[in-house]
DSSP file (Angstrom, degrees, kcal/mol; ACC not computed):
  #  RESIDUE AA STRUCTURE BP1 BP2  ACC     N-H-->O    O-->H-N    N-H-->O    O-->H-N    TCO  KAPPA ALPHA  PHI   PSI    X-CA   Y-CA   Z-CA
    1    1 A X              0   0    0      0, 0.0    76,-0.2     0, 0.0     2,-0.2   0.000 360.0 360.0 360.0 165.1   -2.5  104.2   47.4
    2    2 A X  B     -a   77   0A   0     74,-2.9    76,-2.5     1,-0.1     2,-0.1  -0.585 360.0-125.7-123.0 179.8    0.1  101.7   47.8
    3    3 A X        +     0   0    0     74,-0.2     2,-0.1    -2,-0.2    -1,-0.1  -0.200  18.0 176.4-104.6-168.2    1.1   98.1   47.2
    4    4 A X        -     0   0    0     -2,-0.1    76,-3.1    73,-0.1     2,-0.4  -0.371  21.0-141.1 162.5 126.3    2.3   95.3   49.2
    5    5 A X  B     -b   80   0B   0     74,-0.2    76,-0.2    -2,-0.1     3,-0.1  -0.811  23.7-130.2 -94.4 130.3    3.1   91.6   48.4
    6    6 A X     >  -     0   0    0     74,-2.4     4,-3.6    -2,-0.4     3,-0.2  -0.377  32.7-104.8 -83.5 170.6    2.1   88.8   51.2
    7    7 A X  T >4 S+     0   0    0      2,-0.2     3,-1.5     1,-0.2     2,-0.6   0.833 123.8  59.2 -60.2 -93.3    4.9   86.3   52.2
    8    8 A X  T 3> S+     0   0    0      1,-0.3     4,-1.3     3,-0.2    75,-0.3   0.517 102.5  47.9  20.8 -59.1    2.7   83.9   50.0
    9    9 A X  H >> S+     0   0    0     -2,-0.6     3,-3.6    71,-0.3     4,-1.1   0.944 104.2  58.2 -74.2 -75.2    2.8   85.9   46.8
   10   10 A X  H XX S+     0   0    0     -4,-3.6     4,-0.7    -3,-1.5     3,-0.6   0.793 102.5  57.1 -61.3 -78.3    6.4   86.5   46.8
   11   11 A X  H 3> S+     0   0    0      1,-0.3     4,-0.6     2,-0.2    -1,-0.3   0.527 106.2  48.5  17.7 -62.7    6.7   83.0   46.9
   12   12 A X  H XX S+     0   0    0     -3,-3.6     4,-1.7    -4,-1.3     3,-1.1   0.887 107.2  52.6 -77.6 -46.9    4.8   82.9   43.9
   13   13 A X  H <X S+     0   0    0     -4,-1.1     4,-1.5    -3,-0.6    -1,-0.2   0.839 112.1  48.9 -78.6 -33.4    6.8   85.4   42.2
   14   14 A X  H 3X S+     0   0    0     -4,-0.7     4,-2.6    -5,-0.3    -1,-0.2   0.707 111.2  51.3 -31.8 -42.9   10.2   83.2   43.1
   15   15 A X  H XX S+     0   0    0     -3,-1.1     3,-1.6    -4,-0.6     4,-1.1   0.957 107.6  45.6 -84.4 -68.7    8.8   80.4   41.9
   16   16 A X  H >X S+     0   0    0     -4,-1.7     4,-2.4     1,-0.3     3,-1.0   0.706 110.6  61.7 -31.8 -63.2    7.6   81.7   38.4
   17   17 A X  H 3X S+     0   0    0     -4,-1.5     4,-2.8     1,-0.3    -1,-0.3   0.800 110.4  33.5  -5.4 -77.2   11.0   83.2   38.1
   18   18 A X  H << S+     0   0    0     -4,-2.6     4,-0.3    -3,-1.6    -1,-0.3   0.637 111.1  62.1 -77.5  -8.2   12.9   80.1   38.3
   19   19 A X  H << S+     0   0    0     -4,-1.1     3,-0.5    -3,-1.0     4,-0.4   0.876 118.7  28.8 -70.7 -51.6   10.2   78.1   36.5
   20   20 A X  H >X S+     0   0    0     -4,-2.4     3,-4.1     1,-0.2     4,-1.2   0.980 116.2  60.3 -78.6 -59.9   10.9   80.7   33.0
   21   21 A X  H 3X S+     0   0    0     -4,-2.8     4,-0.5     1,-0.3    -1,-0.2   0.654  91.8  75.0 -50.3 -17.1   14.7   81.3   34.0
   22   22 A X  H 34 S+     0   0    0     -3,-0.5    -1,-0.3    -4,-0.3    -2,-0.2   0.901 118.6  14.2 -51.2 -33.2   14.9   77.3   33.5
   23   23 A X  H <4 S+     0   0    0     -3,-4.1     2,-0.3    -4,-0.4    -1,-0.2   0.726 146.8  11.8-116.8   3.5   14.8   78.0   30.2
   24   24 A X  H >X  -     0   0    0     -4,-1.2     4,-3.7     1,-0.1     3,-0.9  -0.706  54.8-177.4-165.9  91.8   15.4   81.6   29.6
   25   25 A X  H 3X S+     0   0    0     -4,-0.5     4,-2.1    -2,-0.3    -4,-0.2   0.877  81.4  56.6 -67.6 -31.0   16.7   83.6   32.3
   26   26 A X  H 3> S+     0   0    0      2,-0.2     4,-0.9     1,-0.2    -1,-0.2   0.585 108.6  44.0 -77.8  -5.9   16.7   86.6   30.7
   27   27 A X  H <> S+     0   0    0     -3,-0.9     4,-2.5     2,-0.2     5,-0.3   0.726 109.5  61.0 -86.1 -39.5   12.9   86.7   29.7
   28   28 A X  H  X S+     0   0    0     -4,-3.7     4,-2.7     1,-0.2     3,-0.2   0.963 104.3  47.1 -44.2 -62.9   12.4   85.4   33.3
   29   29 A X  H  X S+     0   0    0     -4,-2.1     4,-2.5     2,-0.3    -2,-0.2   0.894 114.1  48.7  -2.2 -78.6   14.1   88.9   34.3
   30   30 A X  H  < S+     0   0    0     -4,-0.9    -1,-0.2     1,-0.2    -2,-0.2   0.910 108.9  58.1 -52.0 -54.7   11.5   90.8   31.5
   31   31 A X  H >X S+     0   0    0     -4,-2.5     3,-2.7     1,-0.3     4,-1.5   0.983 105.2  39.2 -77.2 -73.8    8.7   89.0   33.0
   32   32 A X  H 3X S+     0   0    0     -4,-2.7     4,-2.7    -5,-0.3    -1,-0.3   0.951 111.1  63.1 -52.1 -31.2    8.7   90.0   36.9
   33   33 A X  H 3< S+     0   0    0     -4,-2.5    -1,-0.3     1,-0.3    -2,-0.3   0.636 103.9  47.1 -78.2  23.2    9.7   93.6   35.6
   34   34 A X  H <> S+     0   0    0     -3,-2.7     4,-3.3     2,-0.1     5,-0.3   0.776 112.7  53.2-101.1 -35.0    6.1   93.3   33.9
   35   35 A X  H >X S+     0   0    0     -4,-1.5     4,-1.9     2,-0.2     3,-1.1   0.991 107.7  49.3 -52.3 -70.1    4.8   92.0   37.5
   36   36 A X  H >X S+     0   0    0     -4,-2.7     3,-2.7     1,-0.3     4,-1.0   0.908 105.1  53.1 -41.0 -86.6    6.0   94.7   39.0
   37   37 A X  H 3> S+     0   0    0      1,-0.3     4,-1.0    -5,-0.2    -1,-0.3   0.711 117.8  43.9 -16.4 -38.1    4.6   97.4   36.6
   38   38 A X  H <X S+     0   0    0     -4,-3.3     4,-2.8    -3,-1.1    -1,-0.3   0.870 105.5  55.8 -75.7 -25.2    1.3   95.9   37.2
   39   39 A X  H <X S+     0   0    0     -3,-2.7     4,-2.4    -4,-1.9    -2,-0.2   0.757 114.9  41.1 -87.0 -44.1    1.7   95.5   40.6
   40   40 A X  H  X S+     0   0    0     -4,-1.0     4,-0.5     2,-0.2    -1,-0.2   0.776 111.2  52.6-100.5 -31.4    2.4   99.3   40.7
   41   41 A X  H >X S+     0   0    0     -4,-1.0     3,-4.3    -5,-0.5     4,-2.4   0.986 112.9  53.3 -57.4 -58.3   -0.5  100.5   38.0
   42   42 A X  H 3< S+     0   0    0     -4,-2.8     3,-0.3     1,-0.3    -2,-0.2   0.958 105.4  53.0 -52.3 -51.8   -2.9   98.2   40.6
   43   43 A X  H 3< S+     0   0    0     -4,-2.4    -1,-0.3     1,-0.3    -2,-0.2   0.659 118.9  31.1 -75.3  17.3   -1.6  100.2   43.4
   44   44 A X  H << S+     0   0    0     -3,-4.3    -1,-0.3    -4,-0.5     2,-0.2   0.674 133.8  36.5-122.8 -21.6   -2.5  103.6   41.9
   45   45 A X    >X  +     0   0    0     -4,-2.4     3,-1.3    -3,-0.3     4,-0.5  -0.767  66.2 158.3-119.9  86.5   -5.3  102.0   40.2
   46   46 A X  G >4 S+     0   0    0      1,-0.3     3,-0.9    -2,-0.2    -3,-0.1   0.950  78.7  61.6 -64.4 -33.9   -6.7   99.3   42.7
   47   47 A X  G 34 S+     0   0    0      1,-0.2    -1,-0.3    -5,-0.1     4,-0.1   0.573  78.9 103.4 -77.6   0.8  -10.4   99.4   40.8
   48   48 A X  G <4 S+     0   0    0     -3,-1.3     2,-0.4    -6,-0.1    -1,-0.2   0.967  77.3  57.9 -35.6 -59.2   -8.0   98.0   37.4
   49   49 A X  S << S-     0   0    0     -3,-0.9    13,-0.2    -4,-0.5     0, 0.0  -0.624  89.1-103.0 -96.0 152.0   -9.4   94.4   38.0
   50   50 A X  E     -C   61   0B   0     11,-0.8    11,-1.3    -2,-0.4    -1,-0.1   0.207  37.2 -99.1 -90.2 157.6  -12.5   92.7   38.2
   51   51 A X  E     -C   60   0B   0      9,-0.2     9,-0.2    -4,-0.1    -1,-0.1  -0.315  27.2-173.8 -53.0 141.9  -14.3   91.6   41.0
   52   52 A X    >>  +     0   0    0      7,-1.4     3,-1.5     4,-0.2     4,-1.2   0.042  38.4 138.0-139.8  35.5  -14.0   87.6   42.2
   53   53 A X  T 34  +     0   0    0      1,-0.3     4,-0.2     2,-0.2    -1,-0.1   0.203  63.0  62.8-102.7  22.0  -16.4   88.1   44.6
   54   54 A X  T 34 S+     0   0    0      2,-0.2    -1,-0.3     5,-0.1     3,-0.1   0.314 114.8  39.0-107.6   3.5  -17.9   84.4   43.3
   55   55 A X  T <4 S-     0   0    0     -3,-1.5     2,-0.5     1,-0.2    -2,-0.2   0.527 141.1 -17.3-110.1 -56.0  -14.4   83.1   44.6
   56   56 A X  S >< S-     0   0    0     -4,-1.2     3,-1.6     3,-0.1    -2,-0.2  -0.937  74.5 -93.9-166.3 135.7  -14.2   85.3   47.6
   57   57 A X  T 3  S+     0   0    0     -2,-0.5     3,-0.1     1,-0.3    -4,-0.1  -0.212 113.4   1.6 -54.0 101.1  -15.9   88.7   49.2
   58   58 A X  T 3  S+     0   0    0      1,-0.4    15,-0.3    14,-0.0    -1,-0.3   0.070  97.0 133.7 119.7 -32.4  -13.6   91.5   48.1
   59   59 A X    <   +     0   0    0     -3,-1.6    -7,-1.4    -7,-0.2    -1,-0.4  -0.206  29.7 177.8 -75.8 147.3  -11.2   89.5   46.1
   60   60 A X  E     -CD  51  71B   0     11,-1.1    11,-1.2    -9,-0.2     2,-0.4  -0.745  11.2-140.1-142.1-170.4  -10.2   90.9   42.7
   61   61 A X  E     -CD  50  70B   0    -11,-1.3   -11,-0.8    -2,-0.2     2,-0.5  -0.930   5.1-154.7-171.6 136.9   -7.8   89.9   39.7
   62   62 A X  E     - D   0  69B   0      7,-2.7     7,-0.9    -2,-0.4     2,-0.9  -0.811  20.5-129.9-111.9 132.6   -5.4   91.1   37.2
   63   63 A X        +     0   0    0     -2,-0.5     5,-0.2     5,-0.2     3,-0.1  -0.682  25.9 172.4-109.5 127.1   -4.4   89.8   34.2
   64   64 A X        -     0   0    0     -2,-0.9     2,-0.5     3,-0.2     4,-0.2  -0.338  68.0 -71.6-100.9  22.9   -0.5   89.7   33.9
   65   65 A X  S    S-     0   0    0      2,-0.3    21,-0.0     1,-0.1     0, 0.0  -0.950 118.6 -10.6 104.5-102.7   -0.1   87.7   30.4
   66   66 A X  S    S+     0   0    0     -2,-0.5    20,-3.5    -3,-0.1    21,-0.3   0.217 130.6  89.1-102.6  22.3   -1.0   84.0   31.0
   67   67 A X  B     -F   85   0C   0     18,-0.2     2,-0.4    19,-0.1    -2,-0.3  -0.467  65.2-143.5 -96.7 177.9   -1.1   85.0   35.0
   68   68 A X        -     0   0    0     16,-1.9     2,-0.4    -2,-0.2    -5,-0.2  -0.978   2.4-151.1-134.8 150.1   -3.2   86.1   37.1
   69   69 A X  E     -D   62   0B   0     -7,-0.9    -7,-2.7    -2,-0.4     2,-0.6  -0.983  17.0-162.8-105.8 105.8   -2.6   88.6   40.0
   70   70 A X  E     +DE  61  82B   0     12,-1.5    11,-1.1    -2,-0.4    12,-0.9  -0.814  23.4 154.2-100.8 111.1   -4.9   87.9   42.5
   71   71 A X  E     -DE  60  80B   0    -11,-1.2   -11,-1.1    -2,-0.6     2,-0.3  -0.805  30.7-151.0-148.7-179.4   -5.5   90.9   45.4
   72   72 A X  E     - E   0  79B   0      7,-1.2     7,-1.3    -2,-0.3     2,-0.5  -0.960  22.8-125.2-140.9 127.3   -7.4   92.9   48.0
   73   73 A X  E     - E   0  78B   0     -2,-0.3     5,-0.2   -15,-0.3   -70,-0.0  -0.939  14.0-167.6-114.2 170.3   -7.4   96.3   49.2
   74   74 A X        -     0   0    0      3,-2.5     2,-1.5    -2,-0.5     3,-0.4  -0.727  59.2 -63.3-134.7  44.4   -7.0   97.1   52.3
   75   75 A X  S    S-     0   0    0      1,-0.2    -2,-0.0   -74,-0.0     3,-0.0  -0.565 123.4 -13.1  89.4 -96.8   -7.8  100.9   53.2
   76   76 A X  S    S+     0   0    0     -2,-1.5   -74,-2.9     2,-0.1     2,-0.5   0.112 121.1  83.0-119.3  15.2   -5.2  102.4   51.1
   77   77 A X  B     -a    2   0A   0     -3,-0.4    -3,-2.5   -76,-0.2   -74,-0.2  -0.959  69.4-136.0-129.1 151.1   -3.0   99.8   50.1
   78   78 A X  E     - E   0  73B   0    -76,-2.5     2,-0.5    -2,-0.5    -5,-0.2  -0.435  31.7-149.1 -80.6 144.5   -3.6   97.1   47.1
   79   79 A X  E     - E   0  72B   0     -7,-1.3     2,-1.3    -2,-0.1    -7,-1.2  -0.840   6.0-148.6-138.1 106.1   -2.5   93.5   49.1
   80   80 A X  E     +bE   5  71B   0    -76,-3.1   -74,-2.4    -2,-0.5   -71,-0.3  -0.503  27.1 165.4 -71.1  99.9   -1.0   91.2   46.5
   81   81 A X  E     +     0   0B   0     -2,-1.3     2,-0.2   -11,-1.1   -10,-0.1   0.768  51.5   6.9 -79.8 -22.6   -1.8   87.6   47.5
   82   82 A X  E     - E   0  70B   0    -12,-0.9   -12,-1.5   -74,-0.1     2,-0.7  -0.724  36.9-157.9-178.4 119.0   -1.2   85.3   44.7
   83   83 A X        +     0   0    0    -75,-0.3   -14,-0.2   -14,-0.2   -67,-0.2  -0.737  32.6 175.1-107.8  74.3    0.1   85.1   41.6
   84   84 A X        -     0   0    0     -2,-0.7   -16,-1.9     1,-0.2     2,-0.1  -0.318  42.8 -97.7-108.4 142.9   -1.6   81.8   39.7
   85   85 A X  B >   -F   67   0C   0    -18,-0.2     3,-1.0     1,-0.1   -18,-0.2  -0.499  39.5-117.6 -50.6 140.6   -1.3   80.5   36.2
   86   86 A X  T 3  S+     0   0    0    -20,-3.5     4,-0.2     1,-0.2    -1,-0.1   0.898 112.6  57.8 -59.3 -45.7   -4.7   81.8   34.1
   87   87 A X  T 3  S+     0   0    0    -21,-0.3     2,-0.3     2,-0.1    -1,-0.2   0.224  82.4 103.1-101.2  34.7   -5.5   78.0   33.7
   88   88 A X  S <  S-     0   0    0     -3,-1.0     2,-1.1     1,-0.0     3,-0.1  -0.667  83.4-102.7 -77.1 142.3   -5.6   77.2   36.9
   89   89 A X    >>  -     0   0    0     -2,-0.3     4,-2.5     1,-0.2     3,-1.2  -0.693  28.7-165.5 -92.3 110.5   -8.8   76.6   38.9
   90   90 A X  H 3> S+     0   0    0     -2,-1.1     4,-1.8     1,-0.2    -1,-0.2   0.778  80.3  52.7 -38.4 -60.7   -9.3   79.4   40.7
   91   91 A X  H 34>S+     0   0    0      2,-0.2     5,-5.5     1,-0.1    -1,-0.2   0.740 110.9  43.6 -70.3  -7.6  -11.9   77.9   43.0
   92   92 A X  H X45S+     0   0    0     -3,-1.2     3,-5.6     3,-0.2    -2,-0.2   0.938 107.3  64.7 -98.0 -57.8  -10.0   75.0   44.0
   93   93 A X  H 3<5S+     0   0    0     -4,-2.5    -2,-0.2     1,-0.3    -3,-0.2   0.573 106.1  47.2  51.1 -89.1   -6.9   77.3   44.5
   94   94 A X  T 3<5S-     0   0    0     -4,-1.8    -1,-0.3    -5,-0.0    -2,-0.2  -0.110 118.4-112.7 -73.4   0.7   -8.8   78.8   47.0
   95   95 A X  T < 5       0   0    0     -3,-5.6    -3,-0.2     1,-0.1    -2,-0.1   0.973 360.0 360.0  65.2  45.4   -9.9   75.9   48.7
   96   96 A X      <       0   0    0     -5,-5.5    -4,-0.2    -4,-0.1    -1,-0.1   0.407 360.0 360.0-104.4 360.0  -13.4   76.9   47.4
């Protein structure tokens, strides 16, 4: 299996980026290459994250330090959708 990030998600990953690099670019830097690395464990191991299927059928989630990685798969590929602060609420988020 593979990966793939929706326009949406990179977005997220942009934003988070310049949100740590305000104060420390070079941990901002450290911190996507940890996205990525999950990003790529998920796509070799999609069943890595729980289930969210009390947020949405199918939807699953990864925990990335105080993130979440938020995904689907798709046939053979993992489909990264979002990439939310852990103390967000998820169901309003999601327009739940």
């Amino acid at each position: 299996m593979g990966y793939r990030l929706t326009r949406r998600a990179r977005e997220d990953v942009r934003r988070i980026w310049r949100y740590i690099a305000d104060d420390n670019a070079p941990a901002a830097d450290q911190f996507i290459d940890l996205l990525t690395h999950n990003f790529r464990l998920l796509g070799a191991n999609p069943y890595a994250g729980r289930r969210r299927d009390e947020l949405r059928v199918g939807l699953r989630s990864f925990i990335a330090r105080e993130y979440l990685i938020l995904y689907r798969i798709q046939g053979q590929t993992v489909v990264i959708l979002h990439i939310v602060h852990g103390r967000r609420d998820l169901a309003t988020f999601l327009g739940r």
